[in-house]
C-alpha positions in Angstrom: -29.0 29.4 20.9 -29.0 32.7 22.9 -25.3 32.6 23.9 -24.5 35.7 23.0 -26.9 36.7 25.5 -25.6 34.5 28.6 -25.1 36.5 31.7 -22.3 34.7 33.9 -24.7 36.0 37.3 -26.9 33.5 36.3 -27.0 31.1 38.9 -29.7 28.7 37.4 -28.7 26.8 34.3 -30.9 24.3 32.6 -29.7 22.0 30.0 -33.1 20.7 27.4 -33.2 17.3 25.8 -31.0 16.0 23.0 -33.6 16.5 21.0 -34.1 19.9 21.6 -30.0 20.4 21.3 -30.1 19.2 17.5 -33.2 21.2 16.5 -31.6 24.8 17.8 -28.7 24.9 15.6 -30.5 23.9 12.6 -33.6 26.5 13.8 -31.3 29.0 14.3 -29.5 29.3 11.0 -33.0 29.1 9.3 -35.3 31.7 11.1 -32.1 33.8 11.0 -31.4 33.6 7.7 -34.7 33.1 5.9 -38.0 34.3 7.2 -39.7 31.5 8.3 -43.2 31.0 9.4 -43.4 27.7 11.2 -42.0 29.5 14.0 -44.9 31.1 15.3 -46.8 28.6 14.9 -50.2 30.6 13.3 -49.5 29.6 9.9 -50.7 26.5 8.3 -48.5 24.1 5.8 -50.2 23.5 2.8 -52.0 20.4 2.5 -51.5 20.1 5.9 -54.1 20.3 8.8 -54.0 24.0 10.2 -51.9 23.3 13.4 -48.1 23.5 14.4 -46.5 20.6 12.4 -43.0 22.1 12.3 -40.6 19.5 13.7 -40.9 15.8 13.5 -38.0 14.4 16.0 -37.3 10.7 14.5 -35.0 10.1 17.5 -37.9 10.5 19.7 -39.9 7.2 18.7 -39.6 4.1 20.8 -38.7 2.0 17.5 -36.1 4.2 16.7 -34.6 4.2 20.2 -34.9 0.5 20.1 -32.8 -0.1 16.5 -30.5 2.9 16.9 -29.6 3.5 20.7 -27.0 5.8 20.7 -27.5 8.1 17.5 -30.8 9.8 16.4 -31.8 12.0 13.1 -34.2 15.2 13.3 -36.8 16.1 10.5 -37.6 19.6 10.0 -40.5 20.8 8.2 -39.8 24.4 6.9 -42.3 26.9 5.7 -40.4 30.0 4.2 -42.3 33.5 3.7 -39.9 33.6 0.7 -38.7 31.6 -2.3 -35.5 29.7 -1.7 -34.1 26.4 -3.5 -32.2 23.8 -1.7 -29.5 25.0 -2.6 -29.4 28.9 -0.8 -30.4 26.7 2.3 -27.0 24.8 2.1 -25.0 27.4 1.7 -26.5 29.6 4.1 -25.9 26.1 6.8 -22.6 25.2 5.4 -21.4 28.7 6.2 -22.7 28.8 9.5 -21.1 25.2 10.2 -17.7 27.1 9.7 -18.1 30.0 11.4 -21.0 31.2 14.0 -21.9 27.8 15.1 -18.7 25.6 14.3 -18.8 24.1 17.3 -22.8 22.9 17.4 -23.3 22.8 13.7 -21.8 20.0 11.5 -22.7 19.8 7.8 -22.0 16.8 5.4 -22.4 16.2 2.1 -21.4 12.4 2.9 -23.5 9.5 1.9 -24.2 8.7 5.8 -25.9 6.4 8.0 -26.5 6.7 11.6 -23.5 4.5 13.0 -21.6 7.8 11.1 -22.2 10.0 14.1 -21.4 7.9 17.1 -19.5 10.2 19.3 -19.9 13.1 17.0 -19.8 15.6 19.6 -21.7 18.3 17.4 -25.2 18.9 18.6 -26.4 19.0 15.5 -25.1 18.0 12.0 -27.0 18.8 8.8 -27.7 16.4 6.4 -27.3 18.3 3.0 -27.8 14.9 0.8 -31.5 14.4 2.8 -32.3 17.7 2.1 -35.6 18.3 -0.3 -37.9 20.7 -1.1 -41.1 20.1 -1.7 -42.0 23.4 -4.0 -40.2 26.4 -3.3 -41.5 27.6 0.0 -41.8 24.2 2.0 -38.5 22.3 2.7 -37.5 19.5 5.0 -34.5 19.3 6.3 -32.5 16.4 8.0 -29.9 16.9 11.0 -28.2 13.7 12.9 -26.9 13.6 16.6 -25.5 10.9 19.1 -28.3 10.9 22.0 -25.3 10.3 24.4 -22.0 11.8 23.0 -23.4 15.1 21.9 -25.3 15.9 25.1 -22.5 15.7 27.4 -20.6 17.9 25.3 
C-alpha cells in the first residue's frame, strides 16, 4: 500500500500472497486513521498471551481451502491506542472504499456469504455487518477476497 511511493525505475516487482493483498487495504485505513498498536508488534492484547496475535487469515487453513476454494475471509484483531466504537471504524473504511482505495477496498453492509465474492476483483472488501468490538480499544474486523479473481487483478 505504498503506491504513492512507486518509482517506475524499478525494475524488480514482487507481487505477496492473496492473503497479504486483503490484509493491506484493511491495515492501511486502520493504522492510518487510528493509532494502532498491533502494528509493532511490542504490545500485548489483553487476555491474550504477550506475543504478536494481530491477524488471523481464515483463508489460510487447509479446511477452509478445502470447503471454500476460490473465496477466502480475513480476521483482524485490532488494538487501538485510542477509544473508538464500531461505528468511527466504518465510516472511516467506508470512506476510504470510495475514495483513496476504491479500487482495493470494497465495503458492504450486505448480509453475505463467501459465494458473494467470486470474482470480486477487489483485494479486499470489509465486512461492516462482522464487525465487533470487544470493549472499546480491541476490535476485530472481517474483510473477504476471491483467492483467484482478486489476485490476478
Amino acid at each position: 500500500m505504498n503506491h504513492e511511493k512507486y518509482d517506475n525505475s524499478l525494475k524488480i516487482i514482487k507481487n505477496t500472497s492473496c492473503t497479504t493483498i486483503c490484509l493491506a487495504p484493511l491495515a492501511k485505513v486502520i493504522h492510518d486513521s487510528f493509532e494502532s498498536s498491533g502494528d509493532s508488534g511490542s504490545q500485548p492484547m489483553p487476555s491474550l498471551p504477550p506475543k504478536r496475535l494481530w491477524m488471523a487469515p481464515l483463508g489460510s487453513c487447509g479446511v477452509m481451502a478445502k470447503g471454500l476454494p476460490r473465496t477466502s475471509s480475513l480476521l483482524l484483531l485490532v488494538l487501538l491506542r485510542t477509544s473508538k466504537t464500531k461505528d468511527d471504524i466504518k465510516k472511516v473504511v467506508k470512506q476510504a472504499s470510495k475514495v483513496s482505495l476504491k479500487d482495493f477496498l470494497g465495503y458492504t453492509e450486505d448480509q453475505i456469504v463467501s459465494y458473494n465474492f467470486n470474482s470480486n476483483a477487489h483485494a479486499s472488501t470489509f465486512d461492516a455487518g462482522a464487525c465487533i468490538a470487544l470493549n472499546d480499544h480491541f476490535v476485530k474486523l472481517v474483510s473477504w477476497y476471491d483467492n483467484e479473481f482478486d489476485y490476478i487483478n
